[in-house]
TIPALO-53558 format. One line per field, with one value per residue (C-alpha): residue in three letters; x, y, z. Coordinates in steps of 0.001 Angstrom, whole numbers. Layout:
! TIPALO-53558
type	c(ALA,...)
X	c(X,...)
Y	c(Y,...)
Z	c(Z,...)
! end
This chain:
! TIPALO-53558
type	c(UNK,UNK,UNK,UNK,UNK,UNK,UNK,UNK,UNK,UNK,UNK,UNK,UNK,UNK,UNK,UNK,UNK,UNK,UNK,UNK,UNK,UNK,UNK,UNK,UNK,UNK,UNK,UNK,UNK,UNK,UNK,UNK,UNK,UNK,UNK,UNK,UNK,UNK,UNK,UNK,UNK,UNK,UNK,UNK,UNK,UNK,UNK,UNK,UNK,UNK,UNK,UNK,UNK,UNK,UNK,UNK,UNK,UNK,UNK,UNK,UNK,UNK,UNK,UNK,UNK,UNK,UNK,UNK,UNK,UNK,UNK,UNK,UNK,UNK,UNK,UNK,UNK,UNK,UNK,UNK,UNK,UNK,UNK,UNK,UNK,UNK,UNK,UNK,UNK,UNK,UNK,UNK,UNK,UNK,UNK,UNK,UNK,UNK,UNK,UNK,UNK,UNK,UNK,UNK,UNK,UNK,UNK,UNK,UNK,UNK,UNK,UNK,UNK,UNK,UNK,UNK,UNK,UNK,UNK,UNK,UNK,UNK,UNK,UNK,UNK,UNK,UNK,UNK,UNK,UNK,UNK,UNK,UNK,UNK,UNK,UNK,UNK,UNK,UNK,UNK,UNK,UNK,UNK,UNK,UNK,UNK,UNK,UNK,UNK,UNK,UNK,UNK,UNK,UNK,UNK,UNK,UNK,UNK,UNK,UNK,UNK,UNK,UNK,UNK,UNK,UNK,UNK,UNK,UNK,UNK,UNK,UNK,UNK,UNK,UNK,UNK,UNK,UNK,UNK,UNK,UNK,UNK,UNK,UNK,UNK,UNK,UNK,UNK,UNK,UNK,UNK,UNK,UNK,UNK,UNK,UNK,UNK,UNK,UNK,UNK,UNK,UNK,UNK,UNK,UNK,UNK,UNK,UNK,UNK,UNK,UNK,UNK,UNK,UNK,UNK,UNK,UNK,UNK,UNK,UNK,UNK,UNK,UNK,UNK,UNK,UNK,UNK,UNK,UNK,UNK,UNK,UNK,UNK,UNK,UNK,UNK,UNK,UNK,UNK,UNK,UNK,UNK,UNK,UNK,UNK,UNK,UNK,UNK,UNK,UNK,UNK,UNK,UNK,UNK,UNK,UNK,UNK,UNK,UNK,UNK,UNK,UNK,UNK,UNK,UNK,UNK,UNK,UNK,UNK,UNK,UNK,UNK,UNK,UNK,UNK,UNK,UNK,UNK,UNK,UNK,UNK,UNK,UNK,UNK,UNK,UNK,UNK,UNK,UNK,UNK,UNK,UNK,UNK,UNK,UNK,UNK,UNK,UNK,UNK,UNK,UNK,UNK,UNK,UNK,UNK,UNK,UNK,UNK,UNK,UNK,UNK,UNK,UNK,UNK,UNK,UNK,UNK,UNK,UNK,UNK,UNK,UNK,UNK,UNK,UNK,UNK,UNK,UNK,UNK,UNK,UNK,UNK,UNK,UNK,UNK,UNK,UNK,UNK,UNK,UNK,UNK,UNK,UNK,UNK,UNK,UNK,UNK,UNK,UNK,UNK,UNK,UNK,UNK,UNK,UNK,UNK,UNK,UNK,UNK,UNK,UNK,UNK,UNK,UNK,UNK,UNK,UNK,UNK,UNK,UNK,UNK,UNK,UNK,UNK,UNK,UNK,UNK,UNK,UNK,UNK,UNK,UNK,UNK,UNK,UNK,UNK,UNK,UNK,UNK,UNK,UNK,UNK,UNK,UNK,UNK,UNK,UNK,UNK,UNK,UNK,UNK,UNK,UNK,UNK,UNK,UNK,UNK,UNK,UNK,UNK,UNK,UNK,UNK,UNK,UNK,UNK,UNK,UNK,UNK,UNK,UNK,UNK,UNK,UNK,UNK,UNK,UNK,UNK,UNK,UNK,UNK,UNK,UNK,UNK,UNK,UNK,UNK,UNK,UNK,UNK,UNK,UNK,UNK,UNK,UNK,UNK,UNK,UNK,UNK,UNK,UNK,UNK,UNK,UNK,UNK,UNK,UNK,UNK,UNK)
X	c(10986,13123,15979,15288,15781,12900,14681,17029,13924,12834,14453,16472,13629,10175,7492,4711,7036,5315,6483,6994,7399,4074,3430,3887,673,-1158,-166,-1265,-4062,-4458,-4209,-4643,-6693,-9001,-11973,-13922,-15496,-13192,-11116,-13627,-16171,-19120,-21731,-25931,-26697,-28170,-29558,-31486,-32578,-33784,-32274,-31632,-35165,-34973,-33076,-36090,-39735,-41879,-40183,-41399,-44885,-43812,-44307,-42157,-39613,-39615,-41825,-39671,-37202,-40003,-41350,-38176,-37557,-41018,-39962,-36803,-38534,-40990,-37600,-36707,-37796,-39842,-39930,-36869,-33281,-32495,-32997,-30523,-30242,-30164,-26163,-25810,-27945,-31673,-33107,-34276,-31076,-29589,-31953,-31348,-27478,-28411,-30353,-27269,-25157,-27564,-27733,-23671,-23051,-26117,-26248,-28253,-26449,-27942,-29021,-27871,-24664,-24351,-22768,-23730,-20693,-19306,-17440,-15025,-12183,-14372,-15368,-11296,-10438,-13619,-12454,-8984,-10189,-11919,-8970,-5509,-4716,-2707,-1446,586,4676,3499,1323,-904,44,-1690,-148,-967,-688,2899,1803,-1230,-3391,-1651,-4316,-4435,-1125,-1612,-4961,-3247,-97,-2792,-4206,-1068,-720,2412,2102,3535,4557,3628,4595,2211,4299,4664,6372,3172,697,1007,-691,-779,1563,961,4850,5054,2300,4400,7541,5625,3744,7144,9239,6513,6361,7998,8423,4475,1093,31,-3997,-5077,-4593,-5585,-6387,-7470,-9251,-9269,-5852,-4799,-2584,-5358,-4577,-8159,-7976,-8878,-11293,-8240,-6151,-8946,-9313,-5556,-5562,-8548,-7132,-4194,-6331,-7934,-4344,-2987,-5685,-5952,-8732,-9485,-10171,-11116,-11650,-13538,-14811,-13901,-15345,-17550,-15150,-13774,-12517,-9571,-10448,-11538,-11373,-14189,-14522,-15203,-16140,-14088,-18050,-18973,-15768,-15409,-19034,-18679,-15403,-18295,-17068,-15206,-14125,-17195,-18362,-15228,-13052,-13557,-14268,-14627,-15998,-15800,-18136,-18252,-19916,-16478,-14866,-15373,-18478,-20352,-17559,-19733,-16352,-18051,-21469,-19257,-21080,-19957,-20647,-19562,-20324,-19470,-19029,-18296,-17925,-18213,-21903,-20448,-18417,-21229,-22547,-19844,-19239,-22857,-22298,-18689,-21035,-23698,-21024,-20718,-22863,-24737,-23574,-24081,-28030,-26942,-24112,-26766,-28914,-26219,-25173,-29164,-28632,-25605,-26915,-30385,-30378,-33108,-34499,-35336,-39283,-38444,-37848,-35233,-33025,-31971,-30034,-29004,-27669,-26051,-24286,-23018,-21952,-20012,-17934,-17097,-15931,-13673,-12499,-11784,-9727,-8411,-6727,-5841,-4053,-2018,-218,-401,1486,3579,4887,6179,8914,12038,12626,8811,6662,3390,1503,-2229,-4377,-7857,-10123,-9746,-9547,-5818,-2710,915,3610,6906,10047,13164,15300,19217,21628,22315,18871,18929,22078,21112,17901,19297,21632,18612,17465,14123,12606,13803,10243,9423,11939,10409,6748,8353,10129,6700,4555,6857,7957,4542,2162,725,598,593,1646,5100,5329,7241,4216,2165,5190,7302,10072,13456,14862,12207,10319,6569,3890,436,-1926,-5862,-7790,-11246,-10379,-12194,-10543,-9476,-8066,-6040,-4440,-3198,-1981,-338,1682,2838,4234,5361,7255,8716,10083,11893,13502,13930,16198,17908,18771,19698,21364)
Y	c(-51678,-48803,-48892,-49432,-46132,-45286,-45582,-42556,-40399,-42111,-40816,-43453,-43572,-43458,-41911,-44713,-45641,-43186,-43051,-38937,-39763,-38058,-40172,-43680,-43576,-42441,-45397,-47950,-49678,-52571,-51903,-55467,-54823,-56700,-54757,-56663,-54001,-51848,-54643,-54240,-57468,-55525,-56935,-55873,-58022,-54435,-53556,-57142,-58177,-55425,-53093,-50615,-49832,-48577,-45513,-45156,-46175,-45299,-48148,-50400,-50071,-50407,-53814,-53650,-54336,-58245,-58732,-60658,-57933,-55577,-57765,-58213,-54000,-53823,-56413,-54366,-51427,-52887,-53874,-50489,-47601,-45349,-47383,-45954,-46904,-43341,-44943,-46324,-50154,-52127,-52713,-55742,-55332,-55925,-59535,-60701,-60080,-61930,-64889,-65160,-65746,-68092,-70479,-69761,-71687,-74084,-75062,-74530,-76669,-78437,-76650,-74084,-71081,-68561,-65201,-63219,-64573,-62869,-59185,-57984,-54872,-52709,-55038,-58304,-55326,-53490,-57058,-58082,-54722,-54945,-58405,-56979,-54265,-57253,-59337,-57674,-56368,-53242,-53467,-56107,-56591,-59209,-58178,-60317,-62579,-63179,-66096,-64674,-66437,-65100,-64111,-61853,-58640,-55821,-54019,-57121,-56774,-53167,-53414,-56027,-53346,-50449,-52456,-52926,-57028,-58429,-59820,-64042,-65287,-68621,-69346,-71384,-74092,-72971,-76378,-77940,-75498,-72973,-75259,-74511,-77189,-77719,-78254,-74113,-73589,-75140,-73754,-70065,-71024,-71841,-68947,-66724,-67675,-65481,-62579,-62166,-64294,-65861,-66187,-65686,-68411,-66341,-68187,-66910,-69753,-69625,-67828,-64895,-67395,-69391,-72489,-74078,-75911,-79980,-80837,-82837,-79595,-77686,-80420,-80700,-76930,-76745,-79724,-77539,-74640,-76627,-78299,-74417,-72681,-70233,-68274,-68982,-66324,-67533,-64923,-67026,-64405,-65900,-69121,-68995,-69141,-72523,-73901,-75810,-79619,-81923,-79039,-78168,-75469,-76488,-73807,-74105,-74140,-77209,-79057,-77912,-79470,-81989,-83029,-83724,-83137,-81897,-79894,-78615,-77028,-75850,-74277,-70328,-69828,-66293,-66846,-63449,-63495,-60613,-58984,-57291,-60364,-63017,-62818,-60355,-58134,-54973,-53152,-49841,-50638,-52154,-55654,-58131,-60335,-62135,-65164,-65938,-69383,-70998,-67972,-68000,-67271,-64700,-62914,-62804,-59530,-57699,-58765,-57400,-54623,-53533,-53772,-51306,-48818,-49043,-47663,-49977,-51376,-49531,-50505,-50785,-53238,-55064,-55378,-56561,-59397,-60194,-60813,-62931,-65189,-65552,-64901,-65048,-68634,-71065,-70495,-66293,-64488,-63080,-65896,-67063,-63236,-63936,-67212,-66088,-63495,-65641,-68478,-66201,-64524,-67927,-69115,-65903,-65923,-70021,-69850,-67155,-69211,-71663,-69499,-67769,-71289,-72467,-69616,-68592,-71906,-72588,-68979,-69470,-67738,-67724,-70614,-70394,-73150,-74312,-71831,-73649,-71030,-67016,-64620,-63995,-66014,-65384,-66661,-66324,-64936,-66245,-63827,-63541,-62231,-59374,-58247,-58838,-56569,-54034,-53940,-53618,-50839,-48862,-49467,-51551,-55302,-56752,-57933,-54156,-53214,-55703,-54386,-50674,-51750,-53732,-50710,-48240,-50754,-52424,-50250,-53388,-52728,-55824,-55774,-56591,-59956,-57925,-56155,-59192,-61189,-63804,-66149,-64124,-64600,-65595,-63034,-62893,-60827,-60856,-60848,-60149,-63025,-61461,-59203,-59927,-63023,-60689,-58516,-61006,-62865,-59600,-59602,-62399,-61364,-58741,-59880,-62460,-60360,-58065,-60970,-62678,-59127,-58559,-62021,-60961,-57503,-59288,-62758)
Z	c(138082,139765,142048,146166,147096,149190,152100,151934,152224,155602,159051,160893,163506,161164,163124,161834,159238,157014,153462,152554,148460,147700,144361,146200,147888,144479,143330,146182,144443,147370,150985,152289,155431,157814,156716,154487,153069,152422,150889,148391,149198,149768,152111,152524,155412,157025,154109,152728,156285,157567,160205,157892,157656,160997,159994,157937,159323,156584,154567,157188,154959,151730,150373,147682,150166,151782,154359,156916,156957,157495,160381,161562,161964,163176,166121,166637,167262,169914,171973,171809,174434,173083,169874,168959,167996,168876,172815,175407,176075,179220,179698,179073,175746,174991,176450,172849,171394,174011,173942,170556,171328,174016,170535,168828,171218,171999,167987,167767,170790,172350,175419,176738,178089,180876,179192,182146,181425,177945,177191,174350,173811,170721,169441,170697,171549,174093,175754,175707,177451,180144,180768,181252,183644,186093,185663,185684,189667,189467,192661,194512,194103,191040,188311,186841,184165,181065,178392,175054,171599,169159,166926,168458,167911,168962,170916,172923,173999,174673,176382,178854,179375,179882,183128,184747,183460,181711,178709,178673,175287,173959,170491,168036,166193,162630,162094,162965,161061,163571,166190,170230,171354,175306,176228,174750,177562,180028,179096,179124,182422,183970,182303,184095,187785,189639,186933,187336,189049,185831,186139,182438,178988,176050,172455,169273,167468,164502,164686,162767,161005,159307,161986,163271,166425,166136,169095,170931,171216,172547,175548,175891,176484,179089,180689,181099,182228,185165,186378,186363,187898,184935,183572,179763,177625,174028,170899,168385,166161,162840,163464,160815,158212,158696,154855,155302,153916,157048,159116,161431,164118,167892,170421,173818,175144,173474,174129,177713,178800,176236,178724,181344,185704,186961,183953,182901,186169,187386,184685,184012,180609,178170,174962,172366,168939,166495,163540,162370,161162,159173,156436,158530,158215,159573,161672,161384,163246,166278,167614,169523,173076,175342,177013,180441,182086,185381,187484,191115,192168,194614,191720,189351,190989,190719,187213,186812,188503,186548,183402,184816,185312,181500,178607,176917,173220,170262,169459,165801,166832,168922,165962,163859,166362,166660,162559,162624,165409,164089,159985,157533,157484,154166,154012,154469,151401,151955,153015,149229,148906,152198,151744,148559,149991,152066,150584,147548,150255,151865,148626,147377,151391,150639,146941,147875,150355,148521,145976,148207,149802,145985,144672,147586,148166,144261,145554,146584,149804,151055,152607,154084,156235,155063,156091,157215,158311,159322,157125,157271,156190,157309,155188,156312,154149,153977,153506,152689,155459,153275,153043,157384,157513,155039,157530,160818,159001,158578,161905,161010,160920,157926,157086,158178,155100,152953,153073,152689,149592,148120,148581,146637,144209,143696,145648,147910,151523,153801,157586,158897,160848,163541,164706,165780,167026,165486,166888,167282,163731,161781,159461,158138,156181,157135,154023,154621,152275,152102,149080,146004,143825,140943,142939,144994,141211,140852,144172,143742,140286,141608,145112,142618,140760,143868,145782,142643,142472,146319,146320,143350,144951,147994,146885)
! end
């Protein structure tokens, strides 16, 4: 392995801490990303259960292709004015696509949502940043508050900066598996008044630390929601990838009218779903909705109204979040590819999970927390205070330096813990887990091998 020298050809302020040695990115066999597919785990959902027929029509008559797929493009098309997926939606996306969210819920929770109440958008991003827009007030001498999860997405954080709102940290308890601990709500709550008018609780569940939430937390928090008058906005678009043994995912729907009066009538509830993440993993064809709950019957207009202004979802996204919400059945034939699809990514997503704690934890210098469900893990490093200083002498993160030094020593790029947030003096990586399992051993050996060197560079 060569010397640590990349360093001396990056500028003491990095414009996006590109690397200029030309030969380092030749060599950078894994770029650990949250795309699925380009991870390498390659998905035919489209292709197998029909939408992508729709590109093509004439295949809608050859029966060497399976017939539910080609009665399922046949109903698409029907939805679709003029016939065509060439056509513009209704906003808030086509009613049988929506109806067939509103079964989804009903099956995943046991109750039966209001169509009208579902936004079908291009992607869980677009219906964050929408939300935003209705939420955040610009004007006023306070902005508007919104308590968001460390560590977070970044475009969250930026979406909520771009309408005028101020960002409130609340840190999950690594401790405790990275759990939301409801004394770090008040402590954020409190910390907030009078720096801001707090008015929005944001989760991520499952969070992009592999952390599910147990049914009791998810009360706790809405309990906490009602008492504080705050709006709850809830991204849940890798809950189906739950893994982690015992572990089982609860929407905030089903707990919150589960809770019965006066919680379930009264507290405001956003709920996000997407075909990006998870083992749909479609990020190009940009799906997603929204569900909507508990709004004031006078607001509910408006809220239509804001969404009119707005072009409809892509129709290819829409068809993609018709497919994860309603997927081939048993007696279809096209359910057993289906199903195998499926259940094969679940399980690389799943051991891959379980070798990353396994390995990472037998390091010196590196932990990582079970990781239950998501598609993510984030081990933290312990690093020596000479690797800190040599760090801060170079004017970056420390875990910043560490994933520089890993991609020109070992060509692996994983993200800094720094740019989702971290407690002040503690360090992470975030690694993506839905990479195929080969590919992830040899992950593994060699951010084996680079840390065991990194510690010995920096005792």
């Amino acid at each position: 392995m060569k010397s640590m020298s990349i360093l001396k050809e990056i500028t003491l302020k990095p414009k996006g801490f590109c690397v200029s040695a030309q030969g380092i990115l030749d060599r950078c066999a894994e770029k650990m990303t949250a795309e699925i597919e380009q991870n390498g785990i390659k998905t035919h959902h489209l292709r197998s259960s029909g939408p992508g027929y729709l590109f093509l029509p004439s295949l809608l008559n050859d029966e060497s292709l399976p017939l539910d797929a080609r009665e399922r493009a046949q109903r698409i098309l029907e939805e679709c004015e003029g016939g065509s997926i060439g056509s513009y939606t209704f906003a808030r996306g086509i009613k049988k696509f929506r109806d067939s969210i509103c079964k989804f819920i009903t099956k995943r929770d046991g109750v039966v949502p209001d169509p009208d109440n579902i936004y079908i958008t291009s992607g869980s991003q677009t219906s964050l940043i929408m939300l935003m827009k209705m939420l955040v007030h610009s004007g006023g001498s306070l902005k508007t508050g919104v308590l968001t999860p460390v560590p977070a997405h970044t475009t969250f954080n930026m979406a909520v900066a771009g309408q005028g709102g101020l960002v409130v940290p609340y840190y999950l308890c690594e401790e405790q598996g990275w759990a939301v601990k409801l004394e770090e709500l008040h402590r954020a709550l409190h910390t907030a008044r009078g720096q801001c008018n707090p008015m929005v609780l944001y989760i991520i569940n499952p969070s992009l630390t592999g952390h599910v939430q147990s049914k009791d937390s998810i009360a706790e928090v809405i309990r906490f929601a009602a008492d504080e008058r705050l709006f709850l906005m809830v991204d849940e678009v890798h809950q189906d990838n739950v893994y982690g043994k015992e572990t089982e995912f609860y929407s905030y729907r089903r707990v919150l009218s589960e809770m019965g009066l006066p919680y379930s009538s009264t507290v405001e509830l956003a709920s996000f779903n997407s075909i990006s993440k998870s083992v749909m993993g479609e990020c190009g064809l940009r799906g997603g909705y929204l569900e909507l709950v508990n709004l004031d019957t006078l607001v509910i207009p408006y809220v239509q109204k804001f969404f009119n202004t707005h072009s409809c979802g892509s129709l290819m996204g829409q068809i993609g979040v018709d497919l994860m919400v309603d997927p081939p059945q048993p007696t279809q034939p096209s359910y057993e590819l289906y199903t195998q699809e499926v259940q094969s990514i679940k399980s690389t997503i799943r051991n891959n999970a379980q070798k990353i704690v396994e390995v990472l934890n037998g390091l010196p210098g590196i932990s990582c927390q079970p990781v239950n469900g998501g598609i993510f893990a984030f081990p933290r490093l312990h690093l020596p205070p000479s690797a800190i200083k040599h760090a801060k002498e170079k004017q970056l993160e420390p875990d910043l330096l560490y994933c520089l030094y890993l991609l020109e020593d070992e060509g692996l790029c994983v993200e800094a813990g720094c740019v989702h947030g971290q407690k002040e003096g503690t360090y992470h990586i975030r690694i993506c887990l839905a990479t195929p399992e080969k590919t992830m051993t040899n992950v593994l050996k060699r951010l084996k091998k680079f840390h065991l060197y990194f510690i010995s560079v920096f005792p």
